[in-house]
Kinemage of the C-alpha trace (Angstrom):
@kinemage 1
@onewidth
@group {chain A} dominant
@subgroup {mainchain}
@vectorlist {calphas} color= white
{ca unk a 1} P -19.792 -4.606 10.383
{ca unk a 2} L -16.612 -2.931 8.903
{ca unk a 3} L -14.167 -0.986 10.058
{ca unk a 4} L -11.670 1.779 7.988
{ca unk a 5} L -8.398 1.610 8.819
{ca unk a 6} L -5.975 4.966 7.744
{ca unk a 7} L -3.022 3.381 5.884
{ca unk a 8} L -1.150 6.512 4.463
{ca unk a 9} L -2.145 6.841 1.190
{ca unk a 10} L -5.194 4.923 1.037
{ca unk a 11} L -7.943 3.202 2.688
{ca unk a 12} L -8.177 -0.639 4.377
{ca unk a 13} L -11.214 -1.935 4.737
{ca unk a 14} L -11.997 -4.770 6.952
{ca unk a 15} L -15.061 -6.938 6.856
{ca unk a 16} L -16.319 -8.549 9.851
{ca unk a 17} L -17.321 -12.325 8.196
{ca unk a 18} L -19.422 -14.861 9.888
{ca unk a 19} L -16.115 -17.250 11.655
{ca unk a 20} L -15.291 -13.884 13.402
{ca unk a 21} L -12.306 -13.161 11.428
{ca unk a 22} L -11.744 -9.792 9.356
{ca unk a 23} L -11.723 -10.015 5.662
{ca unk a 24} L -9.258 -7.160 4.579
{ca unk a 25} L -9.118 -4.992 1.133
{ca unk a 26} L -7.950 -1.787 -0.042
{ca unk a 27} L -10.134 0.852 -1.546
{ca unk a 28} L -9.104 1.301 -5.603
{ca unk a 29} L -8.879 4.519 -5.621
{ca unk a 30} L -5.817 5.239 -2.970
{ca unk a 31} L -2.287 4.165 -3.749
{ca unk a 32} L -1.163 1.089 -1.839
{ca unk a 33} L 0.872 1.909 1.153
{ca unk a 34} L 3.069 -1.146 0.017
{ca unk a 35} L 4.454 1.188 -2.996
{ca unk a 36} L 7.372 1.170 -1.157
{ca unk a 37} L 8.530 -1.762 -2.737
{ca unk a 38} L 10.289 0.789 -5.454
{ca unk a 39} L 13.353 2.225 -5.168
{ca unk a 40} L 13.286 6.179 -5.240
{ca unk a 41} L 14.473 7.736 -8.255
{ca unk a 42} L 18.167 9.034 -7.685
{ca unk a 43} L 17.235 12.035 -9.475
{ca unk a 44} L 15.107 13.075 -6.963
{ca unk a 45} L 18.166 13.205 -4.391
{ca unk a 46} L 19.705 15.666 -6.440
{ca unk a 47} L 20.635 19.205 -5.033
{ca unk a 48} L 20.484 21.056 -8.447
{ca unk a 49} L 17.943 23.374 -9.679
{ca unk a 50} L 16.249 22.968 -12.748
{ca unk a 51} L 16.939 25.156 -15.826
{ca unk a 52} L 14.469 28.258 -15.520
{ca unk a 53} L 13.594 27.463 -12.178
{ca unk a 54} L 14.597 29.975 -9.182
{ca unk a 55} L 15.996 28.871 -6.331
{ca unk a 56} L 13.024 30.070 -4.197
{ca unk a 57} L 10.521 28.319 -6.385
{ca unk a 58} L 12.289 24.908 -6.235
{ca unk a 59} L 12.470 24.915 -1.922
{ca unk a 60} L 8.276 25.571 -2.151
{ca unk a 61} L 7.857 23.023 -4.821
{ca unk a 62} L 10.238 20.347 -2.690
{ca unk a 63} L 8.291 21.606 0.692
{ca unk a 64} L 5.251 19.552 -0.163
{ca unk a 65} L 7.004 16.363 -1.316
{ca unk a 66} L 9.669 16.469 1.825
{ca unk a 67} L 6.315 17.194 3.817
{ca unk a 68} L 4.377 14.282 3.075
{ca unk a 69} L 7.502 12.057 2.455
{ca unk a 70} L 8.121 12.325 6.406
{ca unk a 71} L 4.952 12.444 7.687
{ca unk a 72} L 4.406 8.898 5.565
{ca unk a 73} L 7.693 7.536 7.167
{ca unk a 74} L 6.348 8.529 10.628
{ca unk a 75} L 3.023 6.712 10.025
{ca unk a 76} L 5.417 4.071 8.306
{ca unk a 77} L 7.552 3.472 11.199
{ca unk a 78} L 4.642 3.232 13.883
{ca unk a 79} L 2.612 0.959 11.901
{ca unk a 80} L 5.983 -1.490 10.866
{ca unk a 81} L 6.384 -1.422 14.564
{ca unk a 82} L 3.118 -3.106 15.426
{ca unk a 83} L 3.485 -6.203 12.978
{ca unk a 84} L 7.324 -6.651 13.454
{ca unk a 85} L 6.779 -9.144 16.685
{ca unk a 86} L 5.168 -11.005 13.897
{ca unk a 87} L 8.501 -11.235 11.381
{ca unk a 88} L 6.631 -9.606 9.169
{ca unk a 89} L 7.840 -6.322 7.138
{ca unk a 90} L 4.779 -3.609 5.902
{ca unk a 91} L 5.848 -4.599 2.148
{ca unk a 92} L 5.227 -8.691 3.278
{ca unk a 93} L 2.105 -7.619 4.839
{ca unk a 94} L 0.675 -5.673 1.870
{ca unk a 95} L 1.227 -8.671 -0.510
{ca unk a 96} L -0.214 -10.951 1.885
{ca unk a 97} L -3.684 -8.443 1.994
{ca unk a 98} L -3.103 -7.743 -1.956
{ca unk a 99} L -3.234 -11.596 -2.389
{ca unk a 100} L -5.994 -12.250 -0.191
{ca unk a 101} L -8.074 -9.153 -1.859
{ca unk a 102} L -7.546 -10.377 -5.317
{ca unk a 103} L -8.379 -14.444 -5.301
{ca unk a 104} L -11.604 -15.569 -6.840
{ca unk a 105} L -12.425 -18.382 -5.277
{ca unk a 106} L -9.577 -21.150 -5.416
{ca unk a 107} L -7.386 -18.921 -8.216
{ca unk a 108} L -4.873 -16.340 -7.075
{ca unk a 109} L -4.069 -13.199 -8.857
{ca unk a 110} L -0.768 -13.919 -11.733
{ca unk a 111} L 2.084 -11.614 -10.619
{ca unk a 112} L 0.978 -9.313 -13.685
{ca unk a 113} L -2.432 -8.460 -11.428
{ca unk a 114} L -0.544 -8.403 -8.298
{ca unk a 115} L 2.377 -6.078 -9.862
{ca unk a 116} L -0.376 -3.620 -11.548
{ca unk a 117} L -2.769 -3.637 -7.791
{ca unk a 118} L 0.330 -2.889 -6.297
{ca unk a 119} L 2.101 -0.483 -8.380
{ca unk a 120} L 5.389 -1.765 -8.863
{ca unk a 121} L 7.434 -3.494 -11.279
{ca unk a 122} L 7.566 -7.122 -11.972
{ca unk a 123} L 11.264 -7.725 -10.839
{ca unk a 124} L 10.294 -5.974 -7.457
{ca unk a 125} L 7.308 -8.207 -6.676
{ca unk a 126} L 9.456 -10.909 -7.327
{ca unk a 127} L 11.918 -9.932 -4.872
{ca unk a 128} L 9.449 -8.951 -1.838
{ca unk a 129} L 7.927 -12.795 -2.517
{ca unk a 130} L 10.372 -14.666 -1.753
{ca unk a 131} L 10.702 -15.002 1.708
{ca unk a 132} L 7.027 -15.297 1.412
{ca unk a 133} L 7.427 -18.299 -0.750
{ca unk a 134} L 10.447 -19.537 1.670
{ca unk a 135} L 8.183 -19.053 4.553
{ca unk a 136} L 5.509 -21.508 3.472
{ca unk a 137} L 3.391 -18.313 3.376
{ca unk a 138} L 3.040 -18.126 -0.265
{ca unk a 139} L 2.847 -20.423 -3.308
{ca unk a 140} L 3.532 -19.747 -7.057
{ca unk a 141} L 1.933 -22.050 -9.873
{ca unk a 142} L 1.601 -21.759 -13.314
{ca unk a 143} L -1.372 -20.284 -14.393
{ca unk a 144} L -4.119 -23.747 -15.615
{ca unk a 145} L -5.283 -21.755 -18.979
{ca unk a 146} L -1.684 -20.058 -19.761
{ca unk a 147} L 1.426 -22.044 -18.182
{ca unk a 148} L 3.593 -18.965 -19.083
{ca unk a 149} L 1.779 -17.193 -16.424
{ca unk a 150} L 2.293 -17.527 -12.505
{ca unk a 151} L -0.087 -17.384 -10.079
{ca unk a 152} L 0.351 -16.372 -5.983
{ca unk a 153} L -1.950 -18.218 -3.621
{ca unk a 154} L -2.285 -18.104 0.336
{ca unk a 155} L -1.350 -20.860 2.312
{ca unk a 156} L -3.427 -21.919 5.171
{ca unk a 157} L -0.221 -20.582 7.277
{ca unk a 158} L -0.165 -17.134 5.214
{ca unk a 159} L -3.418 -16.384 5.994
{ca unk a 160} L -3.877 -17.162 9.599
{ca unk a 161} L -0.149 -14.853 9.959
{ca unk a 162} L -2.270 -12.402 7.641
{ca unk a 163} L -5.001 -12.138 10.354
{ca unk a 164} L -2.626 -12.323 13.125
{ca unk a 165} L -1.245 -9.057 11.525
{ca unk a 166} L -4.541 -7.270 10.699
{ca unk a 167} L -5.472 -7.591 14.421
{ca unk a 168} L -2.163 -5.491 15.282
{ca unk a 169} L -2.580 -3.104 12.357
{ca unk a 170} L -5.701 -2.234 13.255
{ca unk a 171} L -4.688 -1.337 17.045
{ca unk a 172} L -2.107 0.828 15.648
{ca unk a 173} L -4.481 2.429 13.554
{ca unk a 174} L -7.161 2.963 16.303
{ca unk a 175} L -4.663 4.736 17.818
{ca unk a 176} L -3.409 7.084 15.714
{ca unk a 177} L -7.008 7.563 14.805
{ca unk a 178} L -7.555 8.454 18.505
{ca unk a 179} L -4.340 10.984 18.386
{ca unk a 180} L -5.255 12.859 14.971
{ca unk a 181} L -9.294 12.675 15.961
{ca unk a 182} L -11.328 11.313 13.141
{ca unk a 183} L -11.963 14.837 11.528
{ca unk a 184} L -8.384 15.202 10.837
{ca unk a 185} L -7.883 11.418 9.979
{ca unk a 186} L -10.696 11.538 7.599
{ca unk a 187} L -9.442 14.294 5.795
{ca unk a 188} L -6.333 12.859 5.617
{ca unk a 189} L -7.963 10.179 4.149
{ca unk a 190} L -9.394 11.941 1.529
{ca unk a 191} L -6.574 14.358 0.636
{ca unk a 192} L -4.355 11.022 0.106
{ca unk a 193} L -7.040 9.236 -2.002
{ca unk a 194} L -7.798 12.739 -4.455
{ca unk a 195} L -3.764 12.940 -5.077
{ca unk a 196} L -3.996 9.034 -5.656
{ca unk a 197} L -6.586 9.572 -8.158
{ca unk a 198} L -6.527 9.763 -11.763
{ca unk a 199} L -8.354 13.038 -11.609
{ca unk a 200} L -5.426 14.647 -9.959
{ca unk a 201} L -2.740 13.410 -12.062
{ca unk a 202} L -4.809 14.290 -15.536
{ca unk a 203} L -5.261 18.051 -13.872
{ca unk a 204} L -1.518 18.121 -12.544
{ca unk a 205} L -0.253 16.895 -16.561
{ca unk a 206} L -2.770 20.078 -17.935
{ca unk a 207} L -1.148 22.164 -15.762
{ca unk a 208} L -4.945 23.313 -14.109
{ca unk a 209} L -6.736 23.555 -10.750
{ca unk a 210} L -8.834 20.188 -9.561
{ca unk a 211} L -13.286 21.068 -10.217
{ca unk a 212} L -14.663 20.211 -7.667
């Protein structure tokens, strides 16, 4: 059995496994939720209007981004909400799933993996593992074939608080699946995952409409 969880700008599976727990993972094509990691660019604070641009033309192009910026905040707030009895922030949360998704067996993903999967920058991961690693959630080892590299592995603790947290998400979810209706949800879904995509980015960059 699985179940799809809506998680802003991508999808969450979880797999039902044979203990009864739920084995979670994010789809590859949607942007992690946990991008949030990264500071936003000052520049896109700033009031002025770019050279060429009309005034008019710069308040449509801003409506979409200030549009989707709060509606992923709202979503953001409601779903930080449901783990928070559990000391556990969104961004902790995500790393914990990311970590989970990515081991092979007994090897974690390096911090390289886990930076790329997550879409931020080294120096950012590093910061958001910490308390992690503090925790007793998280450990860090060098890598067995390249000692240069790290590697982040779940501890038995991490995990079980990772379940613990899935279990709450996935409340939350149900109901804001239950408030949008799954028509709306699932398009959601998609809409999120085709501006996530390459596809979208490579038609945005050649300035063209998306083929079907």
């Amino acid at each position: 059995m699985m179940k799809t969880l809506l998680i802003e700008r991508s999808t969450f599976l979880l797999s039902a496994q044979s203990n009864g727990m739920w084995h979670p993972s994010f789809n590859s094509a949607g942007l992690n939720y946990f991008r949030g990691m990264d500071q936003i660019p000052t520049s896109e604070a700033d009031d002025g209007v770019a050279p060429g641009v009309v005034p008019e033309a710069a308040l449509a192009l801003a409506c979409t981004n200030t549009a989707l910026r709060r509606a992923t905040r709202r979503l953001g707030q409601l779903y930080d909400d449901a783990i928070s009895p559990l000391g556990l922030k969104a961004t902790q949360f995500g790393l914990l799933v990311a970590i989970n998704g990515l081991s092979r067996e007994d090897k974690g993903p390096t911090l390289n993996e886990l930076a790329t999967h997550q879409l931020v920058q080294i120096s950012a991961l590093t910061h958001a593992l910490r308390p992690l690693v503090r925790d007793g959630l998280v450990t860090l080892h060098p890598d067995r074939e390249d000692r240069r590299s790290k590697r982040a592995t779940l501890t038995p603790a991490g995990r079980s608080l990772m379940q613990q947290a899935i279990s709450r998400w996935a409340d939350a979810n149900g109901r804001i699946e239950t408030t949008l209706g799954p028509a709306v949800a699932g398009n959601l879904r998609a809409l999120a995952d085709l501006i996530s995509s390459e596809r979208f980015l490579a038609a945005y960059h050649g300035g063209l409409p998306l083929k079907p």
